[in-house]
C-alpha positions in Angstrom: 14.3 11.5 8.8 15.6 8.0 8.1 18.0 6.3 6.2 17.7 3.4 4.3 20.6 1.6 2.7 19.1 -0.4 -0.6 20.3 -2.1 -3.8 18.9 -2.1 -6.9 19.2 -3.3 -10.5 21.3 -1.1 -12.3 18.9 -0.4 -15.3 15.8 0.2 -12.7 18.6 2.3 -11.1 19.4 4.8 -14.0 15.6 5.1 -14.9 15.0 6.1 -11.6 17.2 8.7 -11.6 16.3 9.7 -15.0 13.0 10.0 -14.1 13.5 11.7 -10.4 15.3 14.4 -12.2 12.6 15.1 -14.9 10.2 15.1 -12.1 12.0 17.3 -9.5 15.1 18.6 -10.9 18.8 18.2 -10.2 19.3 20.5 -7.0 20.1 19.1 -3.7 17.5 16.8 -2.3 16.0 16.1 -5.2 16.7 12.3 -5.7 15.6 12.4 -2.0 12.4 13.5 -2.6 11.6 11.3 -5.2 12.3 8.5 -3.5 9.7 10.1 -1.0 7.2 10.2 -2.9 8.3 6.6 -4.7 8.1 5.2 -1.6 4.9 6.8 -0.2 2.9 6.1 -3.6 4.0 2.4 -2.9 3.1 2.1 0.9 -0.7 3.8 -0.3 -1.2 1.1 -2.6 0.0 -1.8 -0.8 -1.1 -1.4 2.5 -5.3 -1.2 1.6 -4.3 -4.8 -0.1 -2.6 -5.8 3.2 -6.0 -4.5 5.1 -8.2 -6.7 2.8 -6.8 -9.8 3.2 -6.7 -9.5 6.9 -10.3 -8.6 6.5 -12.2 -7.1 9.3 -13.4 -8.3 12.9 -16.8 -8.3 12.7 -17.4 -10.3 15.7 -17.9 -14.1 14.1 -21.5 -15.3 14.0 -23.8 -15.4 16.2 -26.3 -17.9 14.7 -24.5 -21.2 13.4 -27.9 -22.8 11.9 -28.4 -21.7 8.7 -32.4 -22.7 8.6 -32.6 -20.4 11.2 -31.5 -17.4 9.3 -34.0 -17.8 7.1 -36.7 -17.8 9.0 -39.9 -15.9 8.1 -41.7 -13.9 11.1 -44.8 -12.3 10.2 -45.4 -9.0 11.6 
């Protein structure tokens, strides 16, 4: 497991916690979890928006003359 050292607001703080404990109780580990499952629910959304903007290696073009690609060749 890791640790991870962090400061936050002190409002976004206390509804954190608030929250954490509604969601998985008071008993040791809890706030742990939470921010677990914070963090993970986070990573899922931003890392698809990260793999967009990269976009995808689809090898560049291999015809550069656009009349070309719209060529008609009968059968």
């Amino acid at each position: 497991m890791g640790t991870m050292t962090v400061t936050v607001k002190d409002d976004v703080e206390k509804r954190f916690r608030k929250a954490a404990s509604r969601a998985m109780g008071t008993g040791k580990g809890s706030l742990g979890k939470a921010v677990t499952a914070a963090l993970d629910s986070w990573v899922e959304k931003e890392d698809p928006l990260s793999f967009l903007e990269k976009g995808l290696p689809l090898g560049g073009l291999k015809e550069k003359d656009r009349a070309r690609w719209h060529e008609r060749h009968p059968d």
